[in-house]
N, C-alpha and C positions, 0 to 999 in steps of 0.2 A: 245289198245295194250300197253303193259311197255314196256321201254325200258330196256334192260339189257345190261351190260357189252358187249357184245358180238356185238352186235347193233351198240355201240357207237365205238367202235373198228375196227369196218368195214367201217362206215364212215369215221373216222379220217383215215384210209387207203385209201378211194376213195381220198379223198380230198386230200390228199401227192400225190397219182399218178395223178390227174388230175391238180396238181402244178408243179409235175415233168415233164409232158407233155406239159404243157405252156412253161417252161422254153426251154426243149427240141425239141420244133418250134420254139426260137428265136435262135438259134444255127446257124441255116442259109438252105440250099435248101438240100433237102433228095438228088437231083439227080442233078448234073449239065454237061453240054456238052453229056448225054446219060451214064455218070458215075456216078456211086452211091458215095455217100460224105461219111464222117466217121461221118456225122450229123443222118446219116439215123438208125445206132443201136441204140441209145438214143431216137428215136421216135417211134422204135419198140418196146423198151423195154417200155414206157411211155404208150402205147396203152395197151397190153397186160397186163400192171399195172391195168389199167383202168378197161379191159376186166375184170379180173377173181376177183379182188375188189368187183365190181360190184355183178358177181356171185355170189359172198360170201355173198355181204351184201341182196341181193333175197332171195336167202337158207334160212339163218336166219330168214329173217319174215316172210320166207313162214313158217318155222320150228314153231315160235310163234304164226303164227297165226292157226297150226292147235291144237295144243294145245288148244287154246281157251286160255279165261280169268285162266284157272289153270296150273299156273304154277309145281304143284308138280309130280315130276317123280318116276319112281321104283327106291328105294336105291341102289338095285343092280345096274342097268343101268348105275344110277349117277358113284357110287363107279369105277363100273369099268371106267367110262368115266374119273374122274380125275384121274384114276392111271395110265392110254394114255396119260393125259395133263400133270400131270406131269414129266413122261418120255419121252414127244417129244422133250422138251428141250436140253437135255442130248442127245439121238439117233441122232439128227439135228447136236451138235459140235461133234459126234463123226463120223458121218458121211464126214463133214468140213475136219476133221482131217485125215482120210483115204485116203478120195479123194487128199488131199495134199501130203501126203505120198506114193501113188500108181502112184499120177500123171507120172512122170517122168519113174519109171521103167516098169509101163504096157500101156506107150501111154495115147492118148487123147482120143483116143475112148469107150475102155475097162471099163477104170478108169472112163469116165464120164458115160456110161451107166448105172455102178453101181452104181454113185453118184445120179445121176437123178432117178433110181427103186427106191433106199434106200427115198428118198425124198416124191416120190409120195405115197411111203406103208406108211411110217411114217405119213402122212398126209391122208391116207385112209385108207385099211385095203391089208388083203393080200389076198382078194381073186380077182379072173382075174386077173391073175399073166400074162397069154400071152398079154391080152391087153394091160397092164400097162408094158411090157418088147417091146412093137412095138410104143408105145406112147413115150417113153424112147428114142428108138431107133431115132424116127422123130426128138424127140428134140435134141439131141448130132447130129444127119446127118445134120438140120440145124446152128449148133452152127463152124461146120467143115464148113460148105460152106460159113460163114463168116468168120470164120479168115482166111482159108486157101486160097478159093477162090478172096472173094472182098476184102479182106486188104493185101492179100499175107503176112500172117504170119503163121510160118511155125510151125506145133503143133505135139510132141513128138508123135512118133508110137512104139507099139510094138516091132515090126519085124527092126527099126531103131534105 
């Protein structure tokens, strides 16, 4: 199996989250007196680093190794694949940018549902729009029960 680009890139992403996560258990106890600490986001977020890291770097040598030893793909496929890659760049700050923009006058929830779809299409494609608009939805419903719930900070709503 070669190694490519892609390979090496995922590594060096496990190994930052799996640094980020050491560091993120020396912070001090997720839970103390039956209260959740503000150590506890940073271990979530170091895990889940970990998690989909991981993921990535599987995908890829599973991707490699069905291949086999040839690497060479349809030009189309490619072509279209880097005119994706080099347009996630751009879609990703322009995404950044709206979500900052919308923040405040359409809420936290609104504004991050779209931030989080735009995210995940950008980085997969557009089809199973409903799945990826209820996976969307889980992650901004969890993102609200952290700041609003267990740090009691209070995040801009529509309707307020």
């Amino acid at each position: 199996m070669l190694l490519n680009k892609n390979i090496i890139f995922y590594f060096l992403l496990f190994f930052l989250s799996v640094g980020y996560f050491v560091v993120a258990i020396n912070l001090g106890a997720p839970v103390v007196n039956n209260g959740l600490q503000p150590s506890a986001f940073p271990l979530l977020i170091g895990l889940f680093a970990m998690m989909f890291s991981s993921i990535l770097l599987y995908r890829e040598i599973k991707l490699i190794k069905s291949k086999g030893s040839c690497l060479a793909v349809d030009s189309e496929i490619n072509e279209t694949a880097s005119i994706k890659d080099r347009l996630a760049p751009f879609a990703i700050m322009l995404s950044i940018f709206l979500y900052i923009l919308l923040f405040s006058p359409l809420g936290y929830f609104l504004s991050s549902l779209l931030f989080v779809l735009s995210i995940i299409i950008i980085f997969s494609s557009v089809d199973k729009v409903i799945q990826k608009i209820i996976i969307s939805t889980v992650i901004v419903a969890f993102g609200y029960l952290v700041f609003e719930q267990m740090f009691n900070v209070r995040l801009p709503a529509l309707w307020g």
